[in-house]
N, C-alpha and C positions, 0 to 999 in steps of 0.2 A: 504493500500500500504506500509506504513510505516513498518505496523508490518512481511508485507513479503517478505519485504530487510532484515529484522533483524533475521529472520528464517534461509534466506538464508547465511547470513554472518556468521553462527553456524553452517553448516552443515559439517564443517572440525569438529568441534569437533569428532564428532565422532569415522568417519575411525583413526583419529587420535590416540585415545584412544584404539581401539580395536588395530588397527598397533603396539602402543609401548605395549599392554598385550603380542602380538604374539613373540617380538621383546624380552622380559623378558624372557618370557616362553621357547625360543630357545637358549638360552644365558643360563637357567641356568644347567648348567650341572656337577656338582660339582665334578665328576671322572675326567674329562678333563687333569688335572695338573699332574694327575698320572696313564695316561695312558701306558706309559712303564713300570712302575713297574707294573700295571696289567698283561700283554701282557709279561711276562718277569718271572711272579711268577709263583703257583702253579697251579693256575685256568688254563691257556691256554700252560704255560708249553714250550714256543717258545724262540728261542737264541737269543741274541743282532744282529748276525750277521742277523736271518733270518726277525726282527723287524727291521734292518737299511737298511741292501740290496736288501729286496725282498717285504715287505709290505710296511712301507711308501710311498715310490717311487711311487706308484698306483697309489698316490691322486694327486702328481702333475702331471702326464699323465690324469687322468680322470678330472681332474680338465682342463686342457688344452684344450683337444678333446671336453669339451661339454660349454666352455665357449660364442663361438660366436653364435653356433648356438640356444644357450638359451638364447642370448642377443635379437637376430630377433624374437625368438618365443614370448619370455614377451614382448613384444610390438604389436605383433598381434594378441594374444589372450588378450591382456588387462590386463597383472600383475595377476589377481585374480586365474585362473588357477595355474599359477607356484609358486607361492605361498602353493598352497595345494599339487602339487611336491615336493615343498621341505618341509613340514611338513610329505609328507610319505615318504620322503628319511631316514629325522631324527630317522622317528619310525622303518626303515628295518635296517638303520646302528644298530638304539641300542638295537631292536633286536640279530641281527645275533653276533653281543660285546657281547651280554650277554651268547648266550646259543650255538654258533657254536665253532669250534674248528681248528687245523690245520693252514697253510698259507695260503691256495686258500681261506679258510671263510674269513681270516684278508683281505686278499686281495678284494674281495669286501666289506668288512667292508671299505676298502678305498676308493673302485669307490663311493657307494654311498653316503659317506660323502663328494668326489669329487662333484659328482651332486649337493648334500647340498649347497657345496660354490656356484657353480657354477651359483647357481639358487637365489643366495642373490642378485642378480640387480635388483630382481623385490621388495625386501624388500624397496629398499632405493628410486625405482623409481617410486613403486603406489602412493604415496603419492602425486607427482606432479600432476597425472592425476584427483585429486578429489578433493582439495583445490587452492583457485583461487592462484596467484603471490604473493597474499598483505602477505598470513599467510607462505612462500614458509621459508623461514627462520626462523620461531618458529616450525614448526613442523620440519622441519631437525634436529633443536637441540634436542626437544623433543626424537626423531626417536636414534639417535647414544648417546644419554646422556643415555637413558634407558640400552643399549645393553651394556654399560661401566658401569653401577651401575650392573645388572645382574651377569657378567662375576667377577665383586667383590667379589659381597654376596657369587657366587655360588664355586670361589677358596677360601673365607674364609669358608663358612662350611663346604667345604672337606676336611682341613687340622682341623679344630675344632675334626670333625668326627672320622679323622685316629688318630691326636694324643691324644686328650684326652676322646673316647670314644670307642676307639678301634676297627674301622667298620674296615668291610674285604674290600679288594678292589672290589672283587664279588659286594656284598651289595651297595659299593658307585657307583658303574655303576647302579642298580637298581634304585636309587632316579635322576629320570630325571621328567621332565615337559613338553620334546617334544609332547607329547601326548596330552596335554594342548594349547600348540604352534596351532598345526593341527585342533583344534576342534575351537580355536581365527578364526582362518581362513577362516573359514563358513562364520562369520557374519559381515565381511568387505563386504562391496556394491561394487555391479561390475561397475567399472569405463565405461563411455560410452565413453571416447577418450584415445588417446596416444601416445606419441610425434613424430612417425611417419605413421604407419601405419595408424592410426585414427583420425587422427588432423579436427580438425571442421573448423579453419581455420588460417591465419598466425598469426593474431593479437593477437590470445588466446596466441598462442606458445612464441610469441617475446617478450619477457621483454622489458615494456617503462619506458621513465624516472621515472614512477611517482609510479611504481611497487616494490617488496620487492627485488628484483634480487638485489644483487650489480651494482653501475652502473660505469661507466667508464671515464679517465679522457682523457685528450687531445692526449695524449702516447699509445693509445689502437689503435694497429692493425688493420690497413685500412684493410686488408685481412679480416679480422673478424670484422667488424662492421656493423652494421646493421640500419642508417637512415630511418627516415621515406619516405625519398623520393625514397630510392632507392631499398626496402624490393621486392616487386614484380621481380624488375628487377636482383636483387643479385640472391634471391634465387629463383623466378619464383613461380607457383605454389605449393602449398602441394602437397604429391606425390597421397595424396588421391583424388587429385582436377582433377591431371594429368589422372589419372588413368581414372576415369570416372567407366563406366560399363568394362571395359576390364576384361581379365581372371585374376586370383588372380598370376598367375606366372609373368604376367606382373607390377603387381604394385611391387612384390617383385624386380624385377627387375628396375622399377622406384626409389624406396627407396635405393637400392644400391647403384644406380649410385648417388643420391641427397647424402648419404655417404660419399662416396669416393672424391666427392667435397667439401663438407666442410671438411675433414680430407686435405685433400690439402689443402686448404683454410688457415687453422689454422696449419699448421704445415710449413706452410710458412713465418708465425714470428718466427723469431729470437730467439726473449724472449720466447715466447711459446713453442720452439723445447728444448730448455736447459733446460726450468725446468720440460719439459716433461720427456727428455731422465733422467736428476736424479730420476725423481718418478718410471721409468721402471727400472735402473739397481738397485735401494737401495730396490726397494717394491721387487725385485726377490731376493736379496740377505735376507734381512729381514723373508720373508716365508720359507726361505732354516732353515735360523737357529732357527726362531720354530718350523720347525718341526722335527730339531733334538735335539735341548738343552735337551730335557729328557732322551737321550741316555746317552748324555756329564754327565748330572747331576747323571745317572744312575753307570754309569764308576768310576766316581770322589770317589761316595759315596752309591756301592751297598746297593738296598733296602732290597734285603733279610739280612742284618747284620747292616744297618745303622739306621738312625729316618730318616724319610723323609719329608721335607719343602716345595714342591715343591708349594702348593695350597697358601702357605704365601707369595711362594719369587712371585707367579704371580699379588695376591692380590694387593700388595703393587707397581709393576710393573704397572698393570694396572689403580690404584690410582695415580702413578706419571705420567703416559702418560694423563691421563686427566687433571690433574693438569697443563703442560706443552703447550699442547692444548688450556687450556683457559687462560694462558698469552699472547700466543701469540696475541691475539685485543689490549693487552696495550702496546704493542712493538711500538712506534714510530721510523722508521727506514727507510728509502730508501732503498726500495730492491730494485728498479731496477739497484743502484749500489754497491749496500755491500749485496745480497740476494745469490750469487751466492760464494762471499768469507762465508755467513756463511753455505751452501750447504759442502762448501770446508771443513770448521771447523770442523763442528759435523760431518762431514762424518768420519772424522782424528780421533773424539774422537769412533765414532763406531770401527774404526780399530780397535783402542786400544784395546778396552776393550773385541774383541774376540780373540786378540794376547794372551792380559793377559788370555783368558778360555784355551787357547792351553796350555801356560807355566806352568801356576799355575797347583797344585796336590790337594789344597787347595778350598774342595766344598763352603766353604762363600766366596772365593774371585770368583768363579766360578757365586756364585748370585751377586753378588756384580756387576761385569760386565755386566751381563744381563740387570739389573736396569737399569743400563748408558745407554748400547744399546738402550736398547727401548723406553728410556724416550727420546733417541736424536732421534730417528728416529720419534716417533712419532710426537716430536716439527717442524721436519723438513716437514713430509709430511704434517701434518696444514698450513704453510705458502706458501707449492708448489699449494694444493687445493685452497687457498685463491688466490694467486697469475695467477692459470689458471680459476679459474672460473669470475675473474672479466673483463676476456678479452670477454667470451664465451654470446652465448644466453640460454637456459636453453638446448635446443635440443643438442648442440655442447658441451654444457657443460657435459650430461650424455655421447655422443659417444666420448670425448675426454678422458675422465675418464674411462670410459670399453675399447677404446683402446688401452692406455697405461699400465692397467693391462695386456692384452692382450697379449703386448711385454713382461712385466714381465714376465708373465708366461713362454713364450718360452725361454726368456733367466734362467729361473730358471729349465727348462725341461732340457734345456744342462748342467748347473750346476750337476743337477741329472746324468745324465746319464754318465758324463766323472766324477764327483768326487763320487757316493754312488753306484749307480746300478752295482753289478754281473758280467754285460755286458761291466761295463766300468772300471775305474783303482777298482774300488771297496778298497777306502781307510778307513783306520779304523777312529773311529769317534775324535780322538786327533787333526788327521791329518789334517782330514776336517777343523776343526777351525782355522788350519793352513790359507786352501786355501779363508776362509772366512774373514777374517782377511786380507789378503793380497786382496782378490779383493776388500774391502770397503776404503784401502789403495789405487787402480786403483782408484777408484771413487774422493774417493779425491783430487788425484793430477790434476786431469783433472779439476775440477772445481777451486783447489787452483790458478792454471797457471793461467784460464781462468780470474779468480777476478783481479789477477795481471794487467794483457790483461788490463781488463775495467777500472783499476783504474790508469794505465798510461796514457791511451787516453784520461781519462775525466782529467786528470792535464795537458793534452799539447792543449787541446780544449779553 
């Protein structure tokens, strides 16, 4: 008996292992960093305007349109399926990058790198479904530590590559590992539950006190909590419970509606809507400006006549967003009254330093600001995840995070469409950092005032 508790309690190694090989293997893409100059030079032969106004743009429309409904499907088919979607998304985008030509190929070069993203909930959410609560926080780090060491190696060898071994940029699209990614993918074991469609039963799902979840202290949102006395009756049955034998349109239908209730539910705290709404306007603003800084950085300091850094400046970017990340557990600090003034702060300091990418003509002070950026954003979204997932159950905790990507997204689709797309003012890429700069300046003052707000009432209380 003993020995097959002890079986059992290893059986996370596993998927776990094979997860972070798939999770490397997807991550390392060493062209990445200098995808504009690819897209821009001799190989593909295409204009800055028709790589910022007409192809880009793709991914966050595709990206958009198949977001929700590959949320429902990786849940009812169990993660393992879309997984191996997005392992053959990876292999058509770096295909059709390597050997198509034209804007309509760039163009689905971007729908199915859209899908790619689109189809990453089920990266980060099989893991839930196959290791019990207790290991729910060592494989999480394990899962995003991988994919951040990855994305490292893979911008330091492709700046090793260009400068001092002089690959073409043809040649560095060539060295990928997606192909490796897809075949990981096989021999991850098909999950038998999932956190909605498939749920065995409430008690699996609900984080108790004695579980790896975070747990919660007296401050935590009567709308969102979840006693033992009153589980049945808050949430009612699983919707698989509900369901019963009925037709499958009906359980999606029961899932829905159990949705759209706990999204009420949780978006009825206070605390919970503010630091939602900052993670949906900075996370949209944030994807805006990766996916153009290679333009910015292209501008500053054309590839065809300059040396190009770009795989160094991200390396060291994404070295400090981890770095920034894992201070934030030694941060002793009361967010629930100074969280919201340092929301204000680093938002202030993101302005900055994309006002400074507009002004400056100067490509190191052009990295220079990026670095800030990202290292402030990333510090920030760590403490918004921290800060909403300790209110959450695990179930609320994944649909409260895919739906506020969600609003990201659309607010990052309108960004598109009135500042880069063709269709819309169609502004040149200086400009843009202009209006990017100024809306992270909107974000700020909203939350400056707000801290203000809370820091008056708790001194007349």
């Amino acid at each position: 008996m003993g020995c097959w508790k002890q079986e059992e309690s290893n059986t996370w190694i596993f998927p776990t292992l094979i997860l972070c090989l798939y999770g490397f293997f997807y991550m390392m893409k060493p062209s990445e960093p200098f995808l504009t100059p690819y897209l821009t030079g001799p190989d593909k032969n295409l204009t800055v305007d028709e790589v910022t106004n007409h192809i880009f743009p793709v991914w966050t429309y595709s990206y958009l349109a198949l977001l929700f409904p590959v949320f429902l499907i990786t849940d009812y088919v169990r993660y393992k399926p879309v997984l191996l979607l997005q392992g053959v998304s990876f292999i058509v985008t770096w295909l059709l990058l390597l050997f198509a030509h034209g804007v309509a190929a760039m163009q689905a070069v971007e729908f199915f790198y859209g899908m790619a993203t689109a189809t990453e909930v089920a990266y980060y959410a099989y893991i839930y479904s196959v290791v019990s609560t207790d290991h729910y926080q060592r494989v999480t780090s394990y899962c995003r530590s991988i994919t951040l060491v990855a994305a490292t190696v893979a911008a330091v060898l492709g700046q090793l590559l260009v400068s001092l071994a002089d690959v073409s940029y043809f040649h560095l699209n060539a060295i990928t590992s997606v192909s490796l990614a897809f075949l990981c993918s096989f021999f991850l074991p098909m999950p038998q539950k999932s956190m909605f469609f498939h749920r065995k039963d409430v008690s699996e799902t609900l984080p108790g006190p004695d579980k790896g979840v975070p747990t919660v202290g007296a401050d935590r949102p009567s709308s969102c909590q979840e006693d033992e006395g009153s589980v049945s009756a808050d949430r009612g049955p699983a919707p698989e419970q509900q369901a019963g034998n009925a037709e499958p349109q009906n359980r999606v239908l029961s899932v829905l509606v159990q949705l759209s209730k706990d999204l009420r539910d949780c978006y009825s705290s206070r605390k919970l809507l503010y630091w939602s709404l900052w993670w949906a306007l900075a996370t949209a603003g944030f994807n805006q400006v990766l996916n153009y800084i290679q333009v910015l950085w292209d501008f500053r300091a054309p590839s065809h006549s300059s040396a190009v850094y770009n795989g160094a400046v991200e390396a060291i970017a994404t070295f400090l967003s981890s770095v920034t990340s894992f201070v934030v557990q030694y941060m002793k600090i009361n967010w629930d009254l100074f969280g919201e003034l340092a929301l204000g702060i680093f938002s202030a300091i993101d302005a900055g330093s994309l006002l400074l990418m507009h002004f400056t003509t100067n490509i190191w002070a052009c990295y220079a600001g990026y670095l800030i950026f990202k290292a402030c954003y990333m510090l920030l979204i760590t403490i918004a995840t921290f800060q909403i997932a300790v209110n959450l159950s695990m179930e609320r905790y994944a649909l409260m995070f895919g739906f506020n990507n969600f609003v990201a997204l659309v607010i990052q689709t309108i960004l598109t469409v009135v500042v880069v797309d063709s269709r819309g003012l169609k502004l040149d890429i200086v400009t843009q950092f202009l209006i990017y700069g100024s809306y992270f300046a909107v974000i700020a003052g909203i939350f400056l005032i707000r801290s203000i707000c809370l820091l008056v009432s708790s001194k007349c209380k």
